[in-house]
C-alpha positions as MATLAB code, in Angstrom:
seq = 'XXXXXXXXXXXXXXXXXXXXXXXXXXXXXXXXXXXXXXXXXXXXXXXXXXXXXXXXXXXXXXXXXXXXXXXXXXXXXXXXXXXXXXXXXXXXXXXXXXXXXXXXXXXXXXXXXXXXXXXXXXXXXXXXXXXXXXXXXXXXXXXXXXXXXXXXXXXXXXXXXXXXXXXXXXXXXXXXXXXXXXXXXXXXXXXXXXXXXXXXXXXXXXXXXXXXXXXXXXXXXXXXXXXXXXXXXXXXXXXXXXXXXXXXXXXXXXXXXXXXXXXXXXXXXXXXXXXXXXXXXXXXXXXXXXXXXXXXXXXXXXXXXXXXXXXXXXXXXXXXXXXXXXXXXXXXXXXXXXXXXXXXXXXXXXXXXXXXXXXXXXXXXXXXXXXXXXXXXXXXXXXXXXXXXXXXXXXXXXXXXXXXX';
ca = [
      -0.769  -60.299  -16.184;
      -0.552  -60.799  -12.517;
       2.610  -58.616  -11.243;
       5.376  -59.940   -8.607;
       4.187  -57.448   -6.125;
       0.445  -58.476   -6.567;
       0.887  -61.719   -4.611;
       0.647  -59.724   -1.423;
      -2.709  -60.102    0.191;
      -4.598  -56.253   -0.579;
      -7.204  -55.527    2.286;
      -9.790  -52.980    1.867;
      -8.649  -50.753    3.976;
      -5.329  -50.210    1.990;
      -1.993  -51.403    0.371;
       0.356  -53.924    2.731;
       3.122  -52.433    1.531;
       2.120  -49.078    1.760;
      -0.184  -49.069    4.636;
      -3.939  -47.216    5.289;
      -2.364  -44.280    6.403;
      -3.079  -45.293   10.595;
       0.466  -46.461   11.805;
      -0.771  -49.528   12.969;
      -1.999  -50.411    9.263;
       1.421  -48.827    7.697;
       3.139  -50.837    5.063;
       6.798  -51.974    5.707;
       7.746  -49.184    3.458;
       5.977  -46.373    5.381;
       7.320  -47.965    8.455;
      11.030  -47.624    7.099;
       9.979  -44.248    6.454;
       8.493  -43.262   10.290;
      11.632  -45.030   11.719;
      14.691  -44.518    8.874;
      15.972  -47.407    7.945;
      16.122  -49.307   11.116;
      12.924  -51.448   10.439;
      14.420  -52.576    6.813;
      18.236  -53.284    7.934;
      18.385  -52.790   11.349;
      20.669  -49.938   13.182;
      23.498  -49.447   11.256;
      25.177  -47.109   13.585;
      25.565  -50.115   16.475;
      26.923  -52.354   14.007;
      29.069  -50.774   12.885;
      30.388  -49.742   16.394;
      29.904  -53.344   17.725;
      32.420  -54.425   14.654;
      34.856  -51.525   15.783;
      34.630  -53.006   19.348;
      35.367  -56.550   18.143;
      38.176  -55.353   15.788;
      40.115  -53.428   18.629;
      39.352  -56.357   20.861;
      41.002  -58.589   18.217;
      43.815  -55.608   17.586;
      44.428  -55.596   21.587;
      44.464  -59.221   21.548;
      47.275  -59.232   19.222;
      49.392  -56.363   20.359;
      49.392  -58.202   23.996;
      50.681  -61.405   22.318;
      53.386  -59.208   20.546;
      54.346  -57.753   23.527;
      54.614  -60.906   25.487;
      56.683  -62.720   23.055;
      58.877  -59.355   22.628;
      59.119  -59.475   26.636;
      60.087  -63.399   26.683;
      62.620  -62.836   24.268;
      64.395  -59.907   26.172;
      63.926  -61.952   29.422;
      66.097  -64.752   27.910;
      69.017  -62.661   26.467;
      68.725  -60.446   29.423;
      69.179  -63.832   31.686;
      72.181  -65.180   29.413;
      74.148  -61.508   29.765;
      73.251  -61.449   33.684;
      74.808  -64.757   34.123;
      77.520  -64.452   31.787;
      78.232  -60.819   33.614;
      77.963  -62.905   37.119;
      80.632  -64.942   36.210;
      83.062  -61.688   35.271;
      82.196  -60.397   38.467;
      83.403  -63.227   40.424;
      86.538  -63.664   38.248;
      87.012  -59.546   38.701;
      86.912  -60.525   42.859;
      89.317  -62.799   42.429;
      91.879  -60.443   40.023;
      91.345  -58.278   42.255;
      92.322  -60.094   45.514;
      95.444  -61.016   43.298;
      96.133  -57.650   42.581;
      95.781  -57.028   46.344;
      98.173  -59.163   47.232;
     100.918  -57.765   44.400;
     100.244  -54.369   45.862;
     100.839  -55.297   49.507;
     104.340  -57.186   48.478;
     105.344  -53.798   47.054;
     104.471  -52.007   50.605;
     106.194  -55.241   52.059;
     109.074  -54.257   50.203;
     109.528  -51.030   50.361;
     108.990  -51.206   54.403;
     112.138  -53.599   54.450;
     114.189  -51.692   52.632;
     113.737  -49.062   55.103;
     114.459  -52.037   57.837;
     117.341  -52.751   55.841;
     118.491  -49.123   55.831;
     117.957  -48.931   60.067;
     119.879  -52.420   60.272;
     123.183  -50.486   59.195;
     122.694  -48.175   62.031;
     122.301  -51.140   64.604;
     125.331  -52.777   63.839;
     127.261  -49.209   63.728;
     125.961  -48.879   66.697;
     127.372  -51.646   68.978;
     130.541  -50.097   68.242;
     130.136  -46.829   68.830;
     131.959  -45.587   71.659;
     129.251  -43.596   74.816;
     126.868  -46.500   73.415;
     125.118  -49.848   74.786;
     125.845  -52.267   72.610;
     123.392  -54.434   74.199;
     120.910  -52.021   73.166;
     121.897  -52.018   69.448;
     122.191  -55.189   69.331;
     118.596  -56.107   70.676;
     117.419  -53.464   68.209;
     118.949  -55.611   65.560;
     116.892  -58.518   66.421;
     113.619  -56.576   66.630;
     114.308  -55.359   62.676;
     115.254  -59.013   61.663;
     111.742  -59.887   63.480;
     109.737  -57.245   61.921;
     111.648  -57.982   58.166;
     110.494  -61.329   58.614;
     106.819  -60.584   60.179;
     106.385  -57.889   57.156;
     107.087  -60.664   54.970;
     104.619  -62.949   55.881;
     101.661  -60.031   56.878;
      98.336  -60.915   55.010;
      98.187  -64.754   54.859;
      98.498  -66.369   51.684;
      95.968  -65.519   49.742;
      97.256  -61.786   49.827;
     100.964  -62.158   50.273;
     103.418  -62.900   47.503;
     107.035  -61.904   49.440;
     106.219  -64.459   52.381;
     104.390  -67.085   53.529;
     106.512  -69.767   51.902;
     106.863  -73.632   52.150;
     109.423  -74.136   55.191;
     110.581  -77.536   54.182;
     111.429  -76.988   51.085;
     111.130  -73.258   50.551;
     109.032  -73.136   47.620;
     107.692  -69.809   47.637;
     103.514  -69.280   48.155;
     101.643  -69.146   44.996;
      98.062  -67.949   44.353;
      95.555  -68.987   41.651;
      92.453  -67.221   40.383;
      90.365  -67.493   37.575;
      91.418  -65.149   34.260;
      88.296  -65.644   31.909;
      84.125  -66.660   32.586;
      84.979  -70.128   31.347;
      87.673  -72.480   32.631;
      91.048  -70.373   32.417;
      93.440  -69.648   35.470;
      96.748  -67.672   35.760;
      99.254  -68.327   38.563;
     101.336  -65.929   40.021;
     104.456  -67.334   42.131;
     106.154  -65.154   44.934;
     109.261  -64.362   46.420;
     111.022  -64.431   49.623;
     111.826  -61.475   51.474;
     112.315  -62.318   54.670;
     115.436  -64.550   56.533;
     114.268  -68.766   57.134;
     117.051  -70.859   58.613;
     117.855  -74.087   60.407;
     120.186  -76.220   61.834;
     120.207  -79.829   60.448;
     122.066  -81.515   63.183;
     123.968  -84.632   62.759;
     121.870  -86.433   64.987;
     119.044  -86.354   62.818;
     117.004  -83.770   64.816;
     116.742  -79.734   63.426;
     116.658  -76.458   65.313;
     114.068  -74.352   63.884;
     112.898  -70.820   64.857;
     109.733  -69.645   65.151;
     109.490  -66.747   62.503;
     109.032  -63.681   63.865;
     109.939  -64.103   67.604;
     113.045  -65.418   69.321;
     112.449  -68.768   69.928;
     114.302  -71.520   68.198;
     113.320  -75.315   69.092;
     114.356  -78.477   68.826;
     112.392  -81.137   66.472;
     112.529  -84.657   66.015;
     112.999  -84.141   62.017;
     112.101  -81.530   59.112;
     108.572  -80.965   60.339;
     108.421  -83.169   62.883;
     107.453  -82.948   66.478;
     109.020  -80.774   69.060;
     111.697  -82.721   71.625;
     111.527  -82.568   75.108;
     114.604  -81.372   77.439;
     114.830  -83.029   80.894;
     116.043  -80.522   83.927;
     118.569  -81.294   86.299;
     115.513  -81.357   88.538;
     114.078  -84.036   86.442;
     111.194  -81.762   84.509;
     110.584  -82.294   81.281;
     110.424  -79.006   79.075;
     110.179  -78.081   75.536;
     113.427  -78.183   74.162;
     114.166  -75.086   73.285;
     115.711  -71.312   73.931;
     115.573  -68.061   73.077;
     118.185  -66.510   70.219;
     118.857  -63.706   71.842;
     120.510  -65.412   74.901;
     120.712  -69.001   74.621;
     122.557  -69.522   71.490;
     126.370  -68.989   70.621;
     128.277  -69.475   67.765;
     131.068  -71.696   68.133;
     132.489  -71.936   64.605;
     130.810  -71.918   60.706;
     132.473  -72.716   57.564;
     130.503  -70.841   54.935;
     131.822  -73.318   51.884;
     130.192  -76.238   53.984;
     127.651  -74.572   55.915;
     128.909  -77.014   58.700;
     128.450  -75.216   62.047;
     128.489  -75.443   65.614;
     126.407  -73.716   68.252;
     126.256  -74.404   72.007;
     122.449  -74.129   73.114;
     121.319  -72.946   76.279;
     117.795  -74.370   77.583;
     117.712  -73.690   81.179;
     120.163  -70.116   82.098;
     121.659  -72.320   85.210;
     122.707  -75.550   82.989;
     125.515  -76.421   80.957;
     124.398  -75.626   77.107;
     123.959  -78.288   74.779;
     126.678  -78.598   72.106;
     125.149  -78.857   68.695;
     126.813  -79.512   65.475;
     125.258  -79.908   62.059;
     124.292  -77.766   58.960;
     123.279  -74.635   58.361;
     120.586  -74.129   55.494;
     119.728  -70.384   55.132;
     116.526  -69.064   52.931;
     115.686  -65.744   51.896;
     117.467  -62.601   52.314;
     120.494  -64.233   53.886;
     120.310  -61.540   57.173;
     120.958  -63.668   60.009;
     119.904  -62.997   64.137;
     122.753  -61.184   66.022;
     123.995  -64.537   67.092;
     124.966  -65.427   63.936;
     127.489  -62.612   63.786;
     129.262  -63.077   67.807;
     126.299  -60.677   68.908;
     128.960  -58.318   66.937;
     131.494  -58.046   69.291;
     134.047  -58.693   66.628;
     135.033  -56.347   63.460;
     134.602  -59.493   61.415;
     131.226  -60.046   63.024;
     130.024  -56.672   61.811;
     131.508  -56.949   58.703;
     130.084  -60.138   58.068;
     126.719  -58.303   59.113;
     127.409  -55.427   56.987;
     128.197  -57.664   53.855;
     124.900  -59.580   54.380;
     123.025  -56.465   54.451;
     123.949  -55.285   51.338;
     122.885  -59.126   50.045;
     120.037  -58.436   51.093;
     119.047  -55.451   49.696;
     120.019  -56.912   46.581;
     117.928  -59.560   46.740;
     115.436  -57.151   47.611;
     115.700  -55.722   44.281;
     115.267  -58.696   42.462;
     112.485  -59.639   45.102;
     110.962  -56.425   43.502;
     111.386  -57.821   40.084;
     109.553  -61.403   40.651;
     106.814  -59.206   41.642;
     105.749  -56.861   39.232;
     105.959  -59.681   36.644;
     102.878  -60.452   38.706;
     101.800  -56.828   38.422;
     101.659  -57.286   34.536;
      99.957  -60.200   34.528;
      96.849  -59.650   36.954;
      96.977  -56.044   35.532;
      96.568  -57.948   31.603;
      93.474  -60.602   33.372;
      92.058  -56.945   35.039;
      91.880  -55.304   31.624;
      90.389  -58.280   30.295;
      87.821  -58.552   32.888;
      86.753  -55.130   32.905;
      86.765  -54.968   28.773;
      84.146  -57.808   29.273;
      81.898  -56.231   32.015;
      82.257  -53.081   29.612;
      80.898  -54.879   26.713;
      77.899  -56.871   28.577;
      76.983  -53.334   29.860;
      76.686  -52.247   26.575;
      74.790  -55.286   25.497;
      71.979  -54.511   28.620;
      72.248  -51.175   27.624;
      71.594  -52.109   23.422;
      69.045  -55.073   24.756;
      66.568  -52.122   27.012;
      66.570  -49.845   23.781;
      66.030  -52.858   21.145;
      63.159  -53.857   23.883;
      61.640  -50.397   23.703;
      61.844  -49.916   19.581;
      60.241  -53.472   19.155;
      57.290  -52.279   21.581;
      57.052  -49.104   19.743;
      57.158  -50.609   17.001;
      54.593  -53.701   17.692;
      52.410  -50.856   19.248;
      52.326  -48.895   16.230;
      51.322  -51.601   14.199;
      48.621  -52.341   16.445;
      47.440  -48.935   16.086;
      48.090  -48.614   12.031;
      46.114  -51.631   11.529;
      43.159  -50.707   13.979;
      42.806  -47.140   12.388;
      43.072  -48.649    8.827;
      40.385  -51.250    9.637;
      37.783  -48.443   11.640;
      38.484  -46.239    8.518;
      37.108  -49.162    6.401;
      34.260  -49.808    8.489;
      33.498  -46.219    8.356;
      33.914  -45.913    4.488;
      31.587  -49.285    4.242;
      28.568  -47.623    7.050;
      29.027  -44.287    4.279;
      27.963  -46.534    1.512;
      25.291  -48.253    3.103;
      24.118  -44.573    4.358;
      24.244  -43.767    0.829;
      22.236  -46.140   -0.881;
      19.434  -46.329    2.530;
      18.963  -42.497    1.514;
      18.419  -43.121   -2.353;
      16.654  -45.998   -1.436;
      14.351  -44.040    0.814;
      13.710  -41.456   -1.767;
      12.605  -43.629   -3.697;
       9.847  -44.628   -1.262;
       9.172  -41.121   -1.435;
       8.470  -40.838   -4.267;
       4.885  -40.178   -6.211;
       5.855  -42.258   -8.525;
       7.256  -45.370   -6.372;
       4.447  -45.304   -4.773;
       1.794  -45.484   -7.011;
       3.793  -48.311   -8.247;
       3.716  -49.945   -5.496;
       0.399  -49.580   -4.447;
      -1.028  -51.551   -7.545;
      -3.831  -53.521   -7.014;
      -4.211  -56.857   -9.203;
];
């Protein structure tokens, strides 16, 4: 019976498979033998590390995926909380410009009531015997300019006790943003200071110039100012100052009616003017309006007015810390929502960091787990190359093997 193995050719000078005993003439066997395994199934050791290279190629491969997919997806809630945190910031600004303007009509008023409180000592003043009343009486008019300039300090945007509409006296208003999306809160002044006019019957009104002595003559309620021809034929701005070109001729304070005579040029006759008085504010009027307070009544009118005033300086004080309360409720709000997108950054960076730890430790769990089965797998094949190879070895085996037909 012809064996399997016996198909091999057999030379006379020994087996194929197990050689002549020259290494050139060494069977396939013997060769395994000379060189380990590595002629029969090639070098395990670089195949297996050429897998181990592949699978943390594959492993890194993966991980860097993870992570950019982790990092895309904390870019885009980071980007939503930045702009949603933009927009609190700009509605903060504007709070707090509100708030900035509540907190300089409380300096406005208390600065007025101590104006208010130096007033009294004018007027006691012009009637004080050793004293100029002239003096007093000029001081007077400098503390019912400065009440009035105090009121309007700061523009509109920061001002809530001036600043007001001078046709109609609505008092200034400012708007801001209370909320990220579309809400607004409105605060509404006061009036602190002393407005006034003279509506004269002939359709033109005397208005002064806030804060300064000079009272003019317009062509109607915010219309243009009229001109006054000399004696010497010049045409002028029709106007004068209140501290020396105006008089009081008579006032009826149920009607308001009143007449002033109105001195443009110091060497001409003054200009008789009769109309209405419409008063705004505090009620203080310039030392005019009281005979320059040459007369007990005049002073006592003065006097009476003053304590108006600080009255309505009170309730002045009122209007405006029900705009405290508000901007202080939109501030809260504001900062409770900066507050919380803080703490969603903050919550955001640390779930960012835990999901790379975590993707990274995956990475790593499934690399190890993968080399330790490439490992276990290059043990087995070690194993059965080294039974196999004693079996080569063997006596036996080889006499087997070196059969002849």
């Amino acid at each position: 019976m012809v064996g399997i193995l016996s198909s091999l050719p057999v030379t006379g000078t020994g087996s194929p498979l197990l050689g002549n005993g020259s290494l050139a003439g060494k069977s396939i066997l013997e060769a395994g033998l000379v060189n380990g395994t590595t002629a029969l199934f090639g070098d395990l050791g670089s195949t297996t590390s050429a897998l181990l290279s592949q699978v943390k190629a594959n492993a890194n491969q993966k991980l860097v995926v993870a992570e950019n997919e982790i990092e895309e997806s904390t870019r885009f809630k980071k980007t939503a909380i930045d702009t949603q945190r933009d927009r609190w910031i700009t509605v903060k600004s504007q709070i707090n410009n509100a708030q900035i303007a509540v907190s300089n009509s409380e300096d406005g008023i208390k600065k007025i009531a101590q104006i208010l409180l130096l007033m009294r000592g004018s007027v006691a003043g012009t009637n004080t015997a050793g004293e100029n009343p002239k003096i007093h009486r000029d001081k007077f008019n400098d503390q019912f300019n400065k009440i009035n300039n105090d009121a309007d300090v700061g523009g509109k945007n920061f001002n809530l006790i001036g600043n007001i509409n001078r046709n109609d006296y609505t008092p200034n208003t400012i708007e801001y943003r209370n909320n990220d999306k579309f809400g607004f809160s409105t605060i509404t002044g006061t009036y602190a200071g002393s407005d006034y006019r003279i509506e004269a019957n002939d359709g033109t009104v005397w208005v002064p110039d806030i804060g300064t002595d000079l009272i003019q003559s317009l062509s109607g309620l915010g219309g243009t100012v009229q001109q006054y021809t000399t004696e010497d034929g010049i045409k002028i701005n029709k106007g004068t100052s209140v501290r020396t070109g105006i008089e009081l001729v008579s006032y009826n304070a149920k009607t308001n009616a009143i007449t002033v005579k109105i001195t443009v040029v110091p060497t001409e006759d003054p200009l008789v003017v009769t109309g209405t008085l419409k008063k705004h504010g505090n009620g203080i009027m310039p030392a005019w309006y009281y005979g320059n307070f040459e007369t007990e009544a005049g002073r006592a009118q003065a006097f009476k007015d003053i304590s108006a005033a600080e009255i309505n300086l009170v309730s002045a004080s009122a209007e405006i810390q029900k705009s405290a309360t508000i901007t202080g409720i939109d501030q809260r709000r504001a900062d409770n929502a900066l507050t919380e997108l803080t703490q969603q950054a903050v919550k955001l960076a640390g779930d960012k960091f835990d999901q790379l730890e975590d993707a990274r430790n995956k990475a790593a769990q499934q690399y190890l787990a993968m080399e330790e089965n490439l490992k276990s797998i290059s043990r087995q094949q070690r194993d059965y190359l080294a039974a196999f190879a004693g079996f080569i070895k063997s006596p036996f085996s080889r006499s087997i093997l070196s059969l002849k037909v």
